[in-house]
TORKEFI-164988 format. One record per residue (C-alpha): y, x, z; residue number from 1. Coordinates in nm, 4 decimals. Each point is the difference from the previous one (the first is absolute). Example, Ala and Ser with C-alpha at 12.3 -4.5 7.8 and 13.67 -1.06 7.14 Angstrom:
BEGIN
         py         px         pz   pos
    -0.4500     1.2300     0.7800     1
     0.3440     0.1370    -0.0660     2
//
This chain:
BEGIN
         py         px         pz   pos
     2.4441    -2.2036    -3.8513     1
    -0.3552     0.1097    -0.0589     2
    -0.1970     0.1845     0.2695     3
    -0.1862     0.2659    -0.2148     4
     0.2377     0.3174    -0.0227     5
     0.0108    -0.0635     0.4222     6
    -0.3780    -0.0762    -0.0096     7
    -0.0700     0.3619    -0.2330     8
     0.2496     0.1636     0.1816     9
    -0.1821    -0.0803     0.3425    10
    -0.3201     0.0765    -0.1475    11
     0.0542     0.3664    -0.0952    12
     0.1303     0.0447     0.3290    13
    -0.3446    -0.1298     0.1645    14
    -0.1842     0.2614    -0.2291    15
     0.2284     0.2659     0.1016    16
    -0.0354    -0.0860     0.3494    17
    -0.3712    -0.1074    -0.0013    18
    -0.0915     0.3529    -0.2168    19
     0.1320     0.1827     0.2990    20
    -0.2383    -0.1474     0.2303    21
    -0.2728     0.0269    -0.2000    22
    -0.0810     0.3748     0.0523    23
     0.0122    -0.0199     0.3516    24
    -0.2394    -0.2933     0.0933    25
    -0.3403    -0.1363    -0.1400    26
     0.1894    -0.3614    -0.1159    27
    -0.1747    -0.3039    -0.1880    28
     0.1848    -0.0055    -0.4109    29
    -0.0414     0.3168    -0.0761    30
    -0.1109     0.1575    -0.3114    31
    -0.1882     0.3514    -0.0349    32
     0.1814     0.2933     0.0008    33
     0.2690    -0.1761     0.2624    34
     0.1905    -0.2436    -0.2216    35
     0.1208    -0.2949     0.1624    36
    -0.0457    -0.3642    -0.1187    37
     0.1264    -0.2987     0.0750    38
    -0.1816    -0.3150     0.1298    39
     0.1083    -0.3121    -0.2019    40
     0.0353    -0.2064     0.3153    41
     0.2763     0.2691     0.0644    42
     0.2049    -0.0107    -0.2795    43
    -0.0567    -0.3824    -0.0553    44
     0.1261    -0.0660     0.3426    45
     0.2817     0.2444    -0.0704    46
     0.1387    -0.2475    -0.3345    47
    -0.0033    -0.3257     0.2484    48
     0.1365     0.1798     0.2777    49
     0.2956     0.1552    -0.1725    50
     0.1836    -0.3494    -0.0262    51
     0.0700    -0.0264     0.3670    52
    -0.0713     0.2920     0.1482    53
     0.2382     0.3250    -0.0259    54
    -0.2181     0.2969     0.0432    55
     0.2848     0.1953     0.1796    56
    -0.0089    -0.2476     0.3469    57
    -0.0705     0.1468     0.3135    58
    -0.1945    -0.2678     0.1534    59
    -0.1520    -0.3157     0.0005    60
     0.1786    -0.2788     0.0864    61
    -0.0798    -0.1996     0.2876    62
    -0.1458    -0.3766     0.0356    63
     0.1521    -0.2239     0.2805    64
     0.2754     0.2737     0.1443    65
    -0.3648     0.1828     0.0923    66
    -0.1336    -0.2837     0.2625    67
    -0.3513    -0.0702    -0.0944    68
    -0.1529    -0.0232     0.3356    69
    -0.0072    -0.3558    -0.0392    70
    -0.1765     0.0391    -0.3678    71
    -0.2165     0.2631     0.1695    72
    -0.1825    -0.1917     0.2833    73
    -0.0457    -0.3225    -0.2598    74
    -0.1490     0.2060    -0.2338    75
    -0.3658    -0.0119    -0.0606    76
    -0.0616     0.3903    -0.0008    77
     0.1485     0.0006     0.3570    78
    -0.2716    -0.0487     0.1500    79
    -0.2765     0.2343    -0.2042    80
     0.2670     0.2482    -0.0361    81
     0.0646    -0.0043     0.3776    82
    -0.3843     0.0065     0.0864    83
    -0.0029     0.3779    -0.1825    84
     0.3701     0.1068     0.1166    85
    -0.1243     0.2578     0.1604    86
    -0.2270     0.1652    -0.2541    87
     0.3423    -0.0038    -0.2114    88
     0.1962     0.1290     0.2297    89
    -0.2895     0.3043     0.0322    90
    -0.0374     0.0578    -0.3980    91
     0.4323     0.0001    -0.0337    92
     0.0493     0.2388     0.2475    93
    -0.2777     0.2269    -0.0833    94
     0.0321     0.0192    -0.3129    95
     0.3715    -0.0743    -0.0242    96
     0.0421    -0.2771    -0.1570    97
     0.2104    -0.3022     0.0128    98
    -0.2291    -0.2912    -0.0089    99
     0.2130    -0.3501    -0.0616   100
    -0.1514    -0.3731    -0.0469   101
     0.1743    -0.2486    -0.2369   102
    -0.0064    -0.3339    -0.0777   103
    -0.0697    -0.1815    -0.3626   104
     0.3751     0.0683    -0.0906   105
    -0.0223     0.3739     0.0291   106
     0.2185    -0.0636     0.3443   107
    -0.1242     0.2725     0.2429   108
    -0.1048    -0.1482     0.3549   109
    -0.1586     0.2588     0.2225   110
     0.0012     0.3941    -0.0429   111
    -0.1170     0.2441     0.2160   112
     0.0157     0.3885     0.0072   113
     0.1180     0.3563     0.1904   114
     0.3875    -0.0125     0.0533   115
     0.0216     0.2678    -0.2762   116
    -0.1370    -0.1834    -0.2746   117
     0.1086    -0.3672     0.1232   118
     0.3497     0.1902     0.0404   119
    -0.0120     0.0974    -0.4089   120
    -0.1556    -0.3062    -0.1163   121
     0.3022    -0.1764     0.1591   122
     0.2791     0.1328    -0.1879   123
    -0.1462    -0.1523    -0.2746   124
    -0.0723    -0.3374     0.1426   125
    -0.3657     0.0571     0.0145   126
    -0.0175    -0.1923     0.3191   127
    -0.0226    -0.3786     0.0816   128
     0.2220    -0.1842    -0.1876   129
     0.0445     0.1859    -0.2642   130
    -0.0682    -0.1722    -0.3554   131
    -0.2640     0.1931    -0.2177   132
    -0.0404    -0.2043    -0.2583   133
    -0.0053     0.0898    -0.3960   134
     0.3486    -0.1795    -0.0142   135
     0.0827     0.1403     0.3321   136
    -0.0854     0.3896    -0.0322   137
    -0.1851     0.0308    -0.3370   138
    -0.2376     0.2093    -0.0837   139
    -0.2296     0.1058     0.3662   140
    -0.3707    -0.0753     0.1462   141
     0.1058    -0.3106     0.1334   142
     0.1567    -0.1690    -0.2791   143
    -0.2809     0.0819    -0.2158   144
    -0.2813    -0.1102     0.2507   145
     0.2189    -0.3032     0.0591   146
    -0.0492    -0.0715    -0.4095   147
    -0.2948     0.1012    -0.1258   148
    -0.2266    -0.0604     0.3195   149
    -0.1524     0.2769    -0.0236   150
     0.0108     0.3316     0.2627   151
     0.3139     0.2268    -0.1658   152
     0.1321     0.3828     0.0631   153
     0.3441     0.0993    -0.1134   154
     0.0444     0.3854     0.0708   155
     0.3611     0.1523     0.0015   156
     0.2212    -0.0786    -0.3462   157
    -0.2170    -0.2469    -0.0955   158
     0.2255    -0.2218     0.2652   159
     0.2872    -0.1298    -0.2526   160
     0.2457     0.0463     0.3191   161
     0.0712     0.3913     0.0337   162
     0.0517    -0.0246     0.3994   163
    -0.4038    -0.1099    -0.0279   164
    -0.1225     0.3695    -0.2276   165
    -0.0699     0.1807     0.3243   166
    -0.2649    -0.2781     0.1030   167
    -0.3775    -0.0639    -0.0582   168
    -0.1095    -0.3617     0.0788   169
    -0.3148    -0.1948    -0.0049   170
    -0.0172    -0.3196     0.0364   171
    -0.2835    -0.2980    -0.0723   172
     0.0685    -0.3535     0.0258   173
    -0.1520    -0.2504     0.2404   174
    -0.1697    -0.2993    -0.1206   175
    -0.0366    -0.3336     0.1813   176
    -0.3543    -0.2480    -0.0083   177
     0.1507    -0.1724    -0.3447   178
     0.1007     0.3596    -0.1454   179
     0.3867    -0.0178     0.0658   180
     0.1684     0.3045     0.0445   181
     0.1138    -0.0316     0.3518   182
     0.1894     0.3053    -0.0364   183
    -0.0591     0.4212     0.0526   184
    -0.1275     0.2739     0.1729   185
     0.1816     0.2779    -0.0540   186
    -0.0461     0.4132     0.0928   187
     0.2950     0.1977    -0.1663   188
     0.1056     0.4077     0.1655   189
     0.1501     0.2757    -0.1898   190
    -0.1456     0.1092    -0.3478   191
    -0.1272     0.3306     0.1686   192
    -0.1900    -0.1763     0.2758   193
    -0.1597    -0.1770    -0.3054   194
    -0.3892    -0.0601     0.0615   195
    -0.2901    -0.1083    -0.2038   196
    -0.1470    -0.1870     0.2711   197
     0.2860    -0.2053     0.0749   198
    -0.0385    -0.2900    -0.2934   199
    -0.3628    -0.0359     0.1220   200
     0.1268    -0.0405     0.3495   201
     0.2422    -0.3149    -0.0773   202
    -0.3123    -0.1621    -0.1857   203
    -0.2085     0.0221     0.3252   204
     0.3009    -0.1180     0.2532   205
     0.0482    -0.2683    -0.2650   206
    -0.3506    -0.0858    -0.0428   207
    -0.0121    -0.0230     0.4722   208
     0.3604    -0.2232    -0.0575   209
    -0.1798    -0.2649    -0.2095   210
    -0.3101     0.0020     0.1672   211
     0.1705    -0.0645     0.3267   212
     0.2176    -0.2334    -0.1960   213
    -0.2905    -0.2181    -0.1862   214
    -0.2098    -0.0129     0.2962   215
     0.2647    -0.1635     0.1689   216
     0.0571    -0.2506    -0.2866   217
     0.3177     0.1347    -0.1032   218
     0.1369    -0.2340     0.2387   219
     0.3495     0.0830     0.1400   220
     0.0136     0.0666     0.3755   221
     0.2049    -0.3160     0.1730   222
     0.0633     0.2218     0.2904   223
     0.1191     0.3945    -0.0478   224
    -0.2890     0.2483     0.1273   225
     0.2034     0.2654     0.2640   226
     0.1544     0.2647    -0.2084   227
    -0.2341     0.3217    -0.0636   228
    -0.0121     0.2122     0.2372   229
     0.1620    -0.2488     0.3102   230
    -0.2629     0.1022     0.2123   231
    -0.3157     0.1457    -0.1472   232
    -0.1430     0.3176     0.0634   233
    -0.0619     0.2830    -0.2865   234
    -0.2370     0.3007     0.1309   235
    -0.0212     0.2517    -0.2616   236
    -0.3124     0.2093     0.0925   237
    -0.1126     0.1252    -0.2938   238
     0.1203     0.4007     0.0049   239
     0.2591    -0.1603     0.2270   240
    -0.0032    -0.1456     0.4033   241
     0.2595    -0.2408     0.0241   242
     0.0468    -0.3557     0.0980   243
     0.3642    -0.1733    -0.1165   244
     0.1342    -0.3053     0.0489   245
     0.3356    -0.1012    -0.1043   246
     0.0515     0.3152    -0.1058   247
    -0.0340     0.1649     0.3060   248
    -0.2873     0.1929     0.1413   249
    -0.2407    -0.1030     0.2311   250
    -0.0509     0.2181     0.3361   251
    -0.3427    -0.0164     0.0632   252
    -0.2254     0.3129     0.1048   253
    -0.3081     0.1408    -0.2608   254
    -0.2770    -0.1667     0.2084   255
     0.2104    -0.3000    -0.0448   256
     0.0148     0.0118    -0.3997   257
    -0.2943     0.0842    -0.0446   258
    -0.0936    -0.3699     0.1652   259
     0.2215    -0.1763    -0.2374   260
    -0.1467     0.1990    -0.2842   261
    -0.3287    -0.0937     0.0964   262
     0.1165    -0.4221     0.0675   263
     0.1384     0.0057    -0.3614   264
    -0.2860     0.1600    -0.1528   265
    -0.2638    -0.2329     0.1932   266
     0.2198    -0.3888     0.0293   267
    -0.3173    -0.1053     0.1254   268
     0.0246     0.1557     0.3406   269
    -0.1889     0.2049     0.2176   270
    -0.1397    -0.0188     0.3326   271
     0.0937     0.2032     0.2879   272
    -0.3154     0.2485    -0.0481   273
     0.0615     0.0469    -0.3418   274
     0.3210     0.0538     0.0145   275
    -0.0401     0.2354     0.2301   276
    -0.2560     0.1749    -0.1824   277
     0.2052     0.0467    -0.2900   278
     0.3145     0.1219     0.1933   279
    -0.1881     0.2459     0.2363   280
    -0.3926     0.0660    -0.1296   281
    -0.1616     0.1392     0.2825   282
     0.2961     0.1626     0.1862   283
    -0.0232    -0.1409     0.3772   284
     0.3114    -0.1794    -0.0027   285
     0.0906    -0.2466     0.3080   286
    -0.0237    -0.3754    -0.1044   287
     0.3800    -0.0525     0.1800   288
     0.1221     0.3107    -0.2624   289
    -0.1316    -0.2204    -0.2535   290
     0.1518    -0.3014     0.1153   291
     0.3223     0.1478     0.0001   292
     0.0376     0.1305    -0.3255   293
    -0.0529    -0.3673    -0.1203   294
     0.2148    -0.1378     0.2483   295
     0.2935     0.1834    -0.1148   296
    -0.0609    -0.0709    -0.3809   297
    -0.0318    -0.3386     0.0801   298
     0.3788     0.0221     0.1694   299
     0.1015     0.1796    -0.3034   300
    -0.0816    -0.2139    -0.2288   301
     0.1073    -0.2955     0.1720   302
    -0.3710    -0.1476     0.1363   303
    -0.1296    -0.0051    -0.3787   304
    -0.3408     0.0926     0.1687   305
    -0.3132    -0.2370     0.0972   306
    -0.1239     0.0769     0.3291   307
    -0.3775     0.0385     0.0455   308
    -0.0727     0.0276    -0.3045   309
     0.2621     0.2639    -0.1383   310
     0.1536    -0.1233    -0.3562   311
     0.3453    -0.0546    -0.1503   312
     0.1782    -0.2863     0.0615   313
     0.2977     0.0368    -0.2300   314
    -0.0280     0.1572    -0.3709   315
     0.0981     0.3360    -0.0207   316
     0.0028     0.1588    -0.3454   317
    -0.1472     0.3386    -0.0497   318
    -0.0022     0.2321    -0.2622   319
    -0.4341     0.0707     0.0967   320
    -0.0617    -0.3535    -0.0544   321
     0.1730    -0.0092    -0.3647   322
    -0.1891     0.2705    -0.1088   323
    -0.2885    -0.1697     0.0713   324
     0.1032    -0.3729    -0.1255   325
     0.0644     0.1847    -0.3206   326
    -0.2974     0.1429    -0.0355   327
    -0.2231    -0.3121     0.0327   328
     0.2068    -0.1664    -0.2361   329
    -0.0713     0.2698    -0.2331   330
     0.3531     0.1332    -0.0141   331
    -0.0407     0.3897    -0.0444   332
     0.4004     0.0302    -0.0554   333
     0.1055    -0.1523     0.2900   334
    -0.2504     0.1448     0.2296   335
     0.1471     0.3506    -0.1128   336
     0.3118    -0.0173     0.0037   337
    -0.0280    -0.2107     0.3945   338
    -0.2336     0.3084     0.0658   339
     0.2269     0.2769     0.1694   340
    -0.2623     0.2126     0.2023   341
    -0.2442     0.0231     0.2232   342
    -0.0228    -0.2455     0.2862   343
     0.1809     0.0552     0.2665   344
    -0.0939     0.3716    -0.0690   345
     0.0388     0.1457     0.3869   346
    -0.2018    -0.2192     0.1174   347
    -0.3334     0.0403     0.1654   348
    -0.1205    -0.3339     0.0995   349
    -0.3726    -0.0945    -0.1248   350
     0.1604    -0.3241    -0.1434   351
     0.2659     0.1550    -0.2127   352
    -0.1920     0.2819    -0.1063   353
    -0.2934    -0.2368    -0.1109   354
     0.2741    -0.1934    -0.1975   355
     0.1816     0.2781    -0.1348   356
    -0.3074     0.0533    -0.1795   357
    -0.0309    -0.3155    -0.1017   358
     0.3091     0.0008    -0.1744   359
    -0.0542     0.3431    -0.1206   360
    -0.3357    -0.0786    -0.1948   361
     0.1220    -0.3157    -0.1287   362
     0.3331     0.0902    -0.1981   363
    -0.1820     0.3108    -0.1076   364
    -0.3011    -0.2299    -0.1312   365
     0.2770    -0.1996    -0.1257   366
     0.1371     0.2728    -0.2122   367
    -0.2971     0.1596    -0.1375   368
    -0.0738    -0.3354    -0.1250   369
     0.2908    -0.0873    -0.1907   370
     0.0829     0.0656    -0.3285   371
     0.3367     0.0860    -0.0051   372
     0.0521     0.3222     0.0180   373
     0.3429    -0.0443     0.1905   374
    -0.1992    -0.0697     0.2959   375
    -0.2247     0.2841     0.0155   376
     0.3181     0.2042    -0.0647   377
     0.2260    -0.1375     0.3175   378
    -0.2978     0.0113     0.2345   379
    -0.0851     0.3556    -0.0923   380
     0.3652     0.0457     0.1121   381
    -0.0816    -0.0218     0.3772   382
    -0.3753     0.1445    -0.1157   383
     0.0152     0.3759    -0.1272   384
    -0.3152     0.0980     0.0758   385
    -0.1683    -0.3100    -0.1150   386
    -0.1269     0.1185    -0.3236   387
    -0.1908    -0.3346    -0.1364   388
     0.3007    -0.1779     0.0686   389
     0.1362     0.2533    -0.2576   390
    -0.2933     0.0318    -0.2127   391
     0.0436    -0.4133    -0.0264   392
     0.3893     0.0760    -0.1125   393
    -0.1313     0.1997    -0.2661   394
    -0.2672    -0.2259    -0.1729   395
     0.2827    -0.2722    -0.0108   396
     0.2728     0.2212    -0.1196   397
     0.0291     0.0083    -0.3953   398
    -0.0005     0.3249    -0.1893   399
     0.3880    -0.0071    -0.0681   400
     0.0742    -0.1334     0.3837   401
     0.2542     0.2991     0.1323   402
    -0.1629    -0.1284     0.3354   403
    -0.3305     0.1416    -0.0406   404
     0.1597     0.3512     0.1144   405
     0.1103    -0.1826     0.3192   406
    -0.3339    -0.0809     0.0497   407
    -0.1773     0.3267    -0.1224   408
     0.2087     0.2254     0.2094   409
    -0.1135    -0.2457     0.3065   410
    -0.3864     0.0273    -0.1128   411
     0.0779     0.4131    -0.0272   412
     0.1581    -0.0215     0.3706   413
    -0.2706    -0.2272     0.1068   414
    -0.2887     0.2434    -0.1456   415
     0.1421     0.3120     0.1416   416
    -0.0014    -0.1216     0.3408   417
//
């Protein structure tokens, strides 16, 4: 039996569904005055998919009775995917998404997320095992990055499965030294939590997965790295104070944090005076008070402190240092979306308040010299009186962008105070 009426049939219903979308979000396919169009990759994938795929299943089906652990830790993304686990872990549950790794098959391997959105992506099998695959689930982000290469966004009834219209998902895939797809990187959340930020996000995690991948020669590990997290330390101190580790929190007093800070900011060390210095300025604080406060963080942490000369032993990932690894590497994107606050923003120590600067002039610099205006628009976010930041949103912004009264009613705020 031929597959057009079904394929026709299925089409009008993605430009009945896609229309209603349209009106309430800025989406790409769109022609002016609000009518919807659809991409040929859709539709295409749509006429191959409709042969094994019915459009009314409720999930995906799963690879291996869902035990890929094995598959997992032999993969060659482990390791690259594990080294950023916890920058993925950050971006899902911030932004709340579902982020999910798969292998060349469309076979997912690794997700992360909050419990509410790893809790919805489950009932449809978006979890590891689960096969996403053209064959598999049709028409989605994964399928189509899996085919054509190439980074891919499917947004709500583009999906051919119906159970898949509430969801967004970007995804780009992963290329090894020789240019195989080794599989995806995916970011998928509701269609209302839909932002235009996110596809440009998976390229840059992508583009840190291969070059942690080719600059260990693709090679796959012979011996599984501990899994992320076993262990390691995440301080968030950006807007935030708070040191995790295996998902609990750290106990360790302000004076205390702000001494780990200042270790993951400055790897190469510091001596006792300087140290000092940059904890107390010219307070007269006792040398054994001193002492004490890195005594105890050294017990805390487990003795992941040099003596003498005061620097971290152990790596301890921290939300600071990202910011600024981004920003030498000229990554604008990442450095703003890692960049939550101030620095440690109560407190008073010479050392944090000289770096909290630091960090303050360079994303700002950062911004100002980009040219997308998407940058000068989420910094001016946590900037309302910052009126060249907005000034700089407005010489980007094209004459039809709705955005420019974002960024005019911030310039008219700015001005007035």
């Amino acid at each position: 039996m031929s597959q057009r009426p079904d394929l026709r049939q299925r089409r009008a219903v993605l430009e009945h569904e896609w229309s209603r979308w349209v009106p309430r979000l800025s989406v790409p396919g769109t022609r002016p005055g609000g009518t919807a169009t659809l991409r040929h990759e859709v539709t295409e994938s749509w006429a191959r998919s409709l042969g094994s795929v019915d459009p009314g299943r409720d999930s995906a089906p799963v690879t291996d009775g869902g035990r890929v652990h094995q598959r997992w830790t032999s993969s060659p993304l482990y390791r690259p995917v594990s080294a950023l686990a916890g920058e993925l872990h950050s971006i899902a549950e911030d932004a709340g998404f579902v982020t999910a790794v798969t292998d060349e098959s469309g076979t997912i391997l690794w997700t992360c997320g909050g419990p509410t959105m790893r809790r919805r992506a489950e009932r449809v099998n978006f979890a590891p095992g689960g096969r996403w695959d053209e064959q598999a689930m049709g028409t989605n982000a994964l399928s189509l990055a899996l085919r054509t290469g190439r980074p891919s966004s499917v947004f709500s009834a583009e999906h051919l499965v119906s159970a898949l219209h509430g969801w967004v998902c970007y995804c780009a895939p992963v290329h090894g030294r020789d240019g195989r797809v080794l599989g995806v990187l995916d970011l998928s959340t509701t269609w209302d939590r839909s932002h235009p930020l996110a596809m440009s996000t998976v390229r840059t995690l992508v583009s840190s997965i291969e070059a942690r991948l080719h600059g260990s020669g693709g090679v796959r590990p012979s011996a599984a790295p501990p899994e992320p997290g076993t262990g390691q330390l995440r301080l968030s101190c950006l807007g935030a104070e708070r040191a995790v580790r295996d998902g609990r929190q750290l106990q360790v007093r302000p004076r205390q944090l702000e001494i780990l800070v200042l270790l993951c900011l400055e790897p190469g060390g510091f001596s006792a005076e300087r140290l000092r210095a940059a904890l107390y300025g010219d307070r007269p604080v006792t040398s054994s008070t001193f002492k004490a406060e890195i005594s105890h963080l050294r017990r805390a942490l487990g003795g992941a402190i040099s003596p003498r000369h005061y620097a971290l032993t152990d790596p301890v990932s921290c939300d600071a240092a990202d910011v600024l690894r981004a920003l030498e590497q000229g990554d604008t994107d990442t450095a703003l979306r890692r960049y939550g606050g101030p620095l440690l923003p109560r407190s008073e120590a010479p050392g944090i308040e000289e770096w909290r600067t630091r960090l303050e002039v360079a994303v700002r610099d950062a911004v100002l010299a980009s040219i997308h205006p998407e940058h000068a628009l989420r910094y001016g976010e946590r900037a309302p009186y910052d009126a060249e930041v907005h000034e700089h949103a407005l010489r980007l912004l094209g004459p039809g962008d709705t955005r420019r009264a974002i960024a005019r009613g911030r310039l008219a705020t700015a001005l007035r105070g």
